[in-house]
N, C-alpha and C positions, 0 to 999 in steps of 0.2 A: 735560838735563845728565847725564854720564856716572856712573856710581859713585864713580869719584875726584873730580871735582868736588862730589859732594854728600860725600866723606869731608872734604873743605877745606872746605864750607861748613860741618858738627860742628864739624869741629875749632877752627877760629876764632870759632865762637859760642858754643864753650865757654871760649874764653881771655878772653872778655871784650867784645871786638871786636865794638860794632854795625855795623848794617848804615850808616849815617850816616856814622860815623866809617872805614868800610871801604874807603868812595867816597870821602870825603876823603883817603885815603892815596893811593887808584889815582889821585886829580887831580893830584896832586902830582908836580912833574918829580925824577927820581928819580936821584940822584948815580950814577955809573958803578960798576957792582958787577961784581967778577972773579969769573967764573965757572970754577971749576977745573974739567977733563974729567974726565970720567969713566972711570976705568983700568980695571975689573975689569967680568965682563959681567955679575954682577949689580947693580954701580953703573951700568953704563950699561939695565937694563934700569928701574930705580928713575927715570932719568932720564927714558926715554923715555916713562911713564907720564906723570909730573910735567909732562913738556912738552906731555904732551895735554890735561892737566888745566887748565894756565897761560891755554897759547898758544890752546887751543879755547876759550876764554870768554870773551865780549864784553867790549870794554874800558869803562872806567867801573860796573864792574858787583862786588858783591861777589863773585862766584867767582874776578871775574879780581885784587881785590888780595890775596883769599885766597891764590890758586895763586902771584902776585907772591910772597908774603913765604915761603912754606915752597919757592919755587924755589930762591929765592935762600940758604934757610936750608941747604940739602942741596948745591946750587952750590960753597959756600964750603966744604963738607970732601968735594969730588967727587964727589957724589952716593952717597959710601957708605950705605949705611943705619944709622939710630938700633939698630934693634929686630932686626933681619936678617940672617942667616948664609946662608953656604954652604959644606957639606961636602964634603971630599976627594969623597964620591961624586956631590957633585953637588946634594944634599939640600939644601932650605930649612930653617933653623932659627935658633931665638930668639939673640937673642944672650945672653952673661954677664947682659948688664944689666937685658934685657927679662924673662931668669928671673926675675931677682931682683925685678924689679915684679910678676912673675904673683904671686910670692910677697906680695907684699904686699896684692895685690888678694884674697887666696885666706886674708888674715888682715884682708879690713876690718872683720868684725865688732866682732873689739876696739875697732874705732873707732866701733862704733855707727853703721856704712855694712852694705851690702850686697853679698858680691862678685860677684852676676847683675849689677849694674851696670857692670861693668867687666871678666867672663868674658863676653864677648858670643861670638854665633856669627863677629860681623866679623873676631875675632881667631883663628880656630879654621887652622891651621899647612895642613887638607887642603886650605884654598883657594890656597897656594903653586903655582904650577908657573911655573918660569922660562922657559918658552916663552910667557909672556902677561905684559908689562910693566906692563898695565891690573892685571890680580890682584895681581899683585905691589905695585905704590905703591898701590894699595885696601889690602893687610893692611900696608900700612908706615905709610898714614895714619889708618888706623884703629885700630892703635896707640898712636898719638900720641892720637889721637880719648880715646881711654879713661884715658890718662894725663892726659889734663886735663881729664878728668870726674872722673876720683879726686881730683883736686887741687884741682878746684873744690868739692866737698864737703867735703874738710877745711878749707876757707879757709870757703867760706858755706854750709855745708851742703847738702843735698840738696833741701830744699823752701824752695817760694818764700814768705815769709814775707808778705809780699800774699794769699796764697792760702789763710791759715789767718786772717786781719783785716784789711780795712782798715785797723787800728789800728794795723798795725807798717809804722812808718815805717822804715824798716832800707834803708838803702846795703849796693849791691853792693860789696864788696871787689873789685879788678880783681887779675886776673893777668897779668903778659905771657907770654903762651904761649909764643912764638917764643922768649925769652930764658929762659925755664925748660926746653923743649926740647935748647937751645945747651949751659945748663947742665947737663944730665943726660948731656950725651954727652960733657962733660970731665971724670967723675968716672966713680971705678972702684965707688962704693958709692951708687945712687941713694937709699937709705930715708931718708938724714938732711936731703937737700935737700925730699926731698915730707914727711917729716915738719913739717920747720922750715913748713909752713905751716899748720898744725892752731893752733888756739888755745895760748896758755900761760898761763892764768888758773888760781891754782892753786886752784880750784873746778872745773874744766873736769876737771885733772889727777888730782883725787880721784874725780869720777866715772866718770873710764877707769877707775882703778883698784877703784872699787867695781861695775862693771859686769863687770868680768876675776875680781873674788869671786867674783860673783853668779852667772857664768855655770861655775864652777869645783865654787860649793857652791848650786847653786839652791833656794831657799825657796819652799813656797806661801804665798800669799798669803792671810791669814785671814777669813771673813765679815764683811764689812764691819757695824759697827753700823748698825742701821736709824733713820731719823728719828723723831721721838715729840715730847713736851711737854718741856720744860725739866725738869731735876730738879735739886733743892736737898736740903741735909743734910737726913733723917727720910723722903724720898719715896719709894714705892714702885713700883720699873717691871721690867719683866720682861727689861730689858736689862742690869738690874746683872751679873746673872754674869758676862754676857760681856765687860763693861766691869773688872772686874776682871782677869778672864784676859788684857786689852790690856794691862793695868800692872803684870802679873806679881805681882799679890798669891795668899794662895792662894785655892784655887778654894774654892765655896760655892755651894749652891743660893737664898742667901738673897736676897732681889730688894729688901731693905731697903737705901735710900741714908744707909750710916753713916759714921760719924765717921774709920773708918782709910779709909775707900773715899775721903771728901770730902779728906785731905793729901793722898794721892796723888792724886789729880785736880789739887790747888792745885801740885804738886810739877811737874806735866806740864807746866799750865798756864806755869807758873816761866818752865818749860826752852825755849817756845817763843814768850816774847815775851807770851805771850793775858793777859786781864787774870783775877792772879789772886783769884779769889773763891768757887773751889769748886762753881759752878754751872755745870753740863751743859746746854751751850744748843747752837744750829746750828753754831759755828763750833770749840768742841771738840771736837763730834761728828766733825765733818770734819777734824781734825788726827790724830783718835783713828784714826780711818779708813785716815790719810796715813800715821800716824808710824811704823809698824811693820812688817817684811816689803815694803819698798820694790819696785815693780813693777820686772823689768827694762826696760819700755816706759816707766816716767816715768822712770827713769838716763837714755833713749837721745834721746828727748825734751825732756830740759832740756841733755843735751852740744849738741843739736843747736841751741837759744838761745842757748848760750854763742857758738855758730859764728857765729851772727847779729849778735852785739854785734862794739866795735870793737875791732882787735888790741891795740890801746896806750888802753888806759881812762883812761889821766894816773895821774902820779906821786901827785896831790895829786885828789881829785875828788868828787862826790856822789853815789850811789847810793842810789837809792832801786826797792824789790823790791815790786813791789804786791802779790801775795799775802799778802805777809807783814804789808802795812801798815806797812812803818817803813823809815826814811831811817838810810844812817851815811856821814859822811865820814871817807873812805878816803886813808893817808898809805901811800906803796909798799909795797901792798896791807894793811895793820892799821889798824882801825879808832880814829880817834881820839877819833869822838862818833857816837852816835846817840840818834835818837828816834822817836816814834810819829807817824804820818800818817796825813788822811785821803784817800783816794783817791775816781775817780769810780765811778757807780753802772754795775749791767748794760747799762743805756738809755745812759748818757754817759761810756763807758770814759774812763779815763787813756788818753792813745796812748801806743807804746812806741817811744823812738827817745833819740839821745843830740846833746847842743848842749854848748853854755858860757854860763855864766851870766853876762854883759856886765855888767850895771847890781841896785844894791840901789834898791829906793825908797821912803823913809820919808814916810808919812801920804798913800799912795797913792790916787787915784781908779780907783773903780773903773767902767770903760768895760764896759757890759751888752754882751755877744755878742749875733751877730746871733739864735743860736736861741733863745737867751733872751728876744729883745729880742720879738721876732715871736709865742712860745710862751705867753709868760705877762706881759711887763712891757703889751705893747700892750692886750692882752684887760682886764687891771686898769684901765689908764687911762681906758679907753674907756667902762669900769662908773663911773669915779670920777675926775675930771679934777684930784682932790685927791692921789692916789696918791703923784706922784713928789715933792711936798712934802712929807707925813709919811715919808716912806722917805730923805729928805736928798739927793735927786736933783733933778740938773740936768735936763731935756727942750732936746736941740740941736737946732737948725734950720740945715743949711751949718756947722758949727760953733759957731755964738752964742747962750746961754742964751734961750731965753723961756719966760712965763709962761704956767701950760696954760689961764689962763681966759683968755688975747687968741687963744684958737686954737676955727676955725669945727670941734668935732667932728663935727657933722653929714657934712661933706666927708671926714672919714678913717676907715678900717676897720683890721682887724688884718693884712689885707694889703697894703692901699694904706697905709704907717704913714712918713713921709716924717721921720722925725725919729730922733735916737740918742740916747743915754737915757745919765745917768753918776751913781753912787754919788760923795758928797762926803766928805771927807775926815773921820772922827769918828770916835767910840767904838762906833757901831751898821755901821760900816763891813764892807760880807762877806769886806774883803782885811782886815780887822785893820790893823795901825798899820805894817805892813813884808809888803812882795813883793820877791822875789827874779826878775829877768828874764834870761830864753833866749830874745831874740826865733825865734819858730818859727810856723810857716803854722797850728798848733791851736790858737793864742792861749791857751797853758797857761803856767801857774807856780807855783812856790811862795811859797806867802803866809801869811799869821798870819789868824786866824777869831775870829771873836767867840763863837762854836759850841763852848766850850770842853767842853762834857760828853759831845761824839760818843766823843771820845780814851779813853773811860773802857770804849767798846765793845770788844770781840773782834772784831767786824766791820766794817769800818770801809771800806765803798763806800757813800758818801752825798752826793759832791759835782757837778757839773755836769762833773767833766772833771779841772781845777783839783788840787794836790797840799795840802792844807791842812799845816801843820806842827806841832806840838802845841808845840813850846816855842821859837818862832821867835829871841826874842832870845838866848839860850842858841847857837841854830843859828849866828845871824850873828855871833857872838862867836868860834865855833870857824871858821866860812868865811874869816870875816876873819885868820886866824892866821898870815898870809903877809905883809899890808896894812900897813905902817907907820905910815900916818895914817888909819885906819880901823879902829874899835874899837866893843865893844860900846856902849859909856858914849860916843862920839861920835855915835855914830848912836841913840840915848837922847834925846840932847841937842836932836835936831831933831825931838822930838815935838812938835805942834801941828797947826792949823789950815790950813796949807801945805804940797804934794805938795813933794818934796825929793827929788830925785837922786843919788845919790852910785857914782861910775865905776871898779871897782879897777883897779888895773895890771897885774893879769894875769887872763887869762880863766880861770875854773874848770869844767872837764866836769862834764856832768851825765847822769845814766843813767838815762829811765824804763825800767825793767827790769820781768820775767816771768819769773819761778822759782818751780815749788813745792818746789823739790828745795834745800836751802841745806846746805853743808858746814861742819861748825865747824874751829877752828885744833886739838881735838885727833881733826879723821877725821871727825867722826859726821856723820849725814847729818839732818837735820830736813827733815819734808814738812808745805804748807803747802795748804788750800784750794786747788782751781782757780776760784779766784772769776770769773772772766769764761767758762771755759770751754775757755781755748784750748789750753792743754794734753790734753787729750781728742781735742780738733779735729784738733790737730800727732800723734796720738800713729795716727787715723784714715788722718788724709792718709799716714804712712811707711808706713803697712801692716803693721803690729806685733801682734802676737795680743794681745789686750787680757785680763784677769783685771779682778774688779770694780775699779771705779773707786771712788775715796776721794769721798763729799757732796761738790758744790759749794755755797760758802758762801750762805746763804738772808741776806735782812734781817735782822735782832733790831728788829722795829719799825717804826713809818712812818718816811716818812724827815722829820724837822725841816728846818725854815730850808730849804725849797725854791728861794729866789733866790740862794744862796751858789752859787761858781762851786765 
């Protein structure tokens, strides 16, 4: 394959365009497209590349409906060029527009991009010479090439979010290249068309702008506290000073944990949600870490998750930020309620990904997962064929109840387990008396817990996956706030002994979300735990010079009620 044809094959697997979808285009009989000539001998030499690129690549093949759709795209304004001049002397040069994108490229910082990503050698003006049509539609599509590589990092960002978890479940945003191409050569000012595709979340917008501080008036970033014992008012640790000096009290060599040190601990605590009680444990250590002299690598890293998420979150929606442990629904974009959640553990992350919440379900069964089911419910059973009876479980066989003592255990293992296991509906139930459903491939949701004293933690990764909710009826009281016949005290009303349905009339987004970076409504930026990790991961993968990293949240304890999801 020629240079031009691998610049068409970039180019269009940057806009979007798989390989799949590429050859279902080229099968397609294709409506008569007017081809305008080419006037000028730099458009005809633009052409004669393009036709070596098109017409030279096997048909039914992705080069050839590559070179099909940007023939036709250059065809229809006679092969002039997007990016491409020629001077009275003869000289190749960028055009108006293509300046003004170098410029932009040559400012992605501010966007928390890189412009080696998009200054490539492809584009470098010495590889011009209009006596070679090949060079020429190579720097005219390689152009393009980089303009939709810029564009596709402010639409999805630069890394692949698969490649920092499994756990982020994140949709590619498509672009169509061809019709943003088309569009940039009808405007006299490209920056507002490639900007319009960058996020507009105005958390997204604060951190452009506190990253444009940051880089203006750069801060070092302070010694991170070191880990140690928990400390309570009267204790004596040799990290007091420096825990002071984080809270801007004055300084002192005294390492006694007193009384003004323990308000302002309770004061911090306040401000970021942690529960306050004065006590210096894993997970104020790690806000204390987080919260001050903000890296410029976690601004550029959490801009780059906002890029992840989806353009239009809903007018009306739920958000819920795992590091931070707590859920709020969001009415165009101000919070109308929130509350504290508990999320999953290291071993059973939450995934990160956004649905609609379809169905409430009051006095829910709860259906055991299969890792659960295989992990821990089978190895019980097998010790004690009494298990799923004291625990208010069903054991199904094809789907229909039977009883564990008509079953030959000798014949079953915890691999060979031929049966599915379900939590009955009651007060010891691990969903609590209400879940909230997004059907999605992780079998996750939010539900009410019987585990009410986890909520009381600072740290609060303790479940199989599952988003637990601290005050659920409260919760469905504010979700329902749209529902006309669906109310708190309705859905109250069908407590009992029977799983209950109930379907709203419009679907509600929902967002498992990953920020440690969270912006308040007056600026300030609050940092939270990288409890899973991935922010470190994400901050590796961009290639960002890293300065210590703020603790990742540890346990505060075993973890209780190990069969809750």
């Amino acid at each position: 394959m020629n240079k031009v044809a691998i610049s068409l094959v970039a180019l269009f697997a940057l806009s979007g365009l798989g390989a799949t979808q590429a050859q279902d285009i080229a099968s397609l009989e294709i409506s008569p497209v007017v081809i305008a000539p080419a006037k000028t001998p730099l458009a005809q030499t633009i052409k004669a590349g393009l036709s070596s690129a098109y017409y030279g690549a096997q048909r039914d093949t992705v080069a050839y409906a590559e070179g099909q759709s940007l023939y036709f795209l250059y065809g229809e304004r006679y092969f002039e060029p997007i990016w491409l001049g020629q001077g009275s002397d003869g000289a190749i040069t960028f055009s108006p527009a293509a300046q003004k994108i170098i410029t932009l490229f040559e400012n992605a910082a501010s966007e928390g991009l890189r412009p080696q990503d998009y200054l490539t050698a492809d584009i470098d003006l010495s590889r011009a010479n209009s006596s070679d049509p090949a060079a020429l539609a190579g720097l005219e599509t390689a152009f393009s090439a980089a303009v939709l590589r810029y564009a596709d990092h402010l639409h999805n960002g630069r890394i692949k979010p698969q490649s920092i978890s499994a756990n982020f479940d994140i949709k590619h945003k498509p672009i169509d290249g061809p019709k943003l191409l088309e569009d940039l050569t009808k405007s006299a000012d490209p920056a507002p068309i490639l900007s319009a595709l960058g996020p507009k979340h105005a958390e997204f917008l604060a951190l452009k702008a506190a990253l444009a501080s940051f880089d203006q008036t750069p801060t070092e970033r302070p010694t991170p506290i070191g880990a140690g014992p928990v400390l309570k008012a009267g204790n004596t640790d040799a990290r007091v000073p420096a825990i002071r000096a984080r809270l801007a009290l004055p300084t002192s060599t005294d390492t006694v944990y007193d009384n003004s040190l323990v308000d302002a601990v309770k004061a911090f605590q306040g401000s970021l949600g942690l529960e306050v009680d004065g006590v210096i444990g894993p997970a104020t250590i790690a806000a204390l870490n987080g919260g001050n002299a903000t890296r410029r690598e976690d601004i550029i890293a959490n801009m780059e998750r906002w890029r992840w998420m989806p353009s239009d979150l809903g007018g009306f929606n739920v958000f819920v930020n795992i590091p931070e442990f707590r859920l709020a629904i969001q009415r165009d974009g101000h919070e109308e309620f929130t509350t504290r959640v508990v999320v999953g553990t290291t071993k059973n992350q939450t995934p990160i990904f956004s649905d609609n919440i379809r169905h409430v379900v009051v006095n829910p069964y709860w259906n055991v997962p299969n890792s659960i089911l295989k992990g821990e419910i089978a190895p019980a059973v097998l010790r004690n064929p009494a298990y799923t009876d004291n625990q208010n479980m069903d054991l199904l066989y094809n789907g229909t109840p039977v009883s564990p003592w008509q079953v030959d255990w000798s014949q079953v293992s915890a691999t060979n387990f031929p049966f599915r296991v379900r939590q009955r509906p009651g007060p010891g139930n691990s969903l609590g008396q209400i879940k909230f459903l997004f059907p999605n491939k992780h079998d996750v949701y939010l539900h009410d817990t019987p585990s009410k004293g986890l909520f009381s933690r600072s740290s609060r990764a303790f479940s199989h996956g599952c988003v637990r909710v601290q005050d659920p009826m409260a919760f469905a009281d504010a979700l329902m706030a749209n529902e006309p016949n669906i109310s708190r005290a309705s859905l109250e009303s069908m407590f009992g002994p029977s799983e209950r349905w109930v379907n709203p009339q419009t679907q509600i987004p929902v967002h498992l979300a990953y920020f440690t970076l969270r912006v308040d409504a007056d600026g300030s930026i609050k940092s939270y735990g990288d409890v899973y990790g991935h922010n470190e991961k994400l901050i590796a993968a961009m290639g960002l010079a890293t300065t210590a990293a703020p603790a990742i949240i540890a346990q505060a304890g075993p973890i209780p009620d190990e069969l809750a999801p």
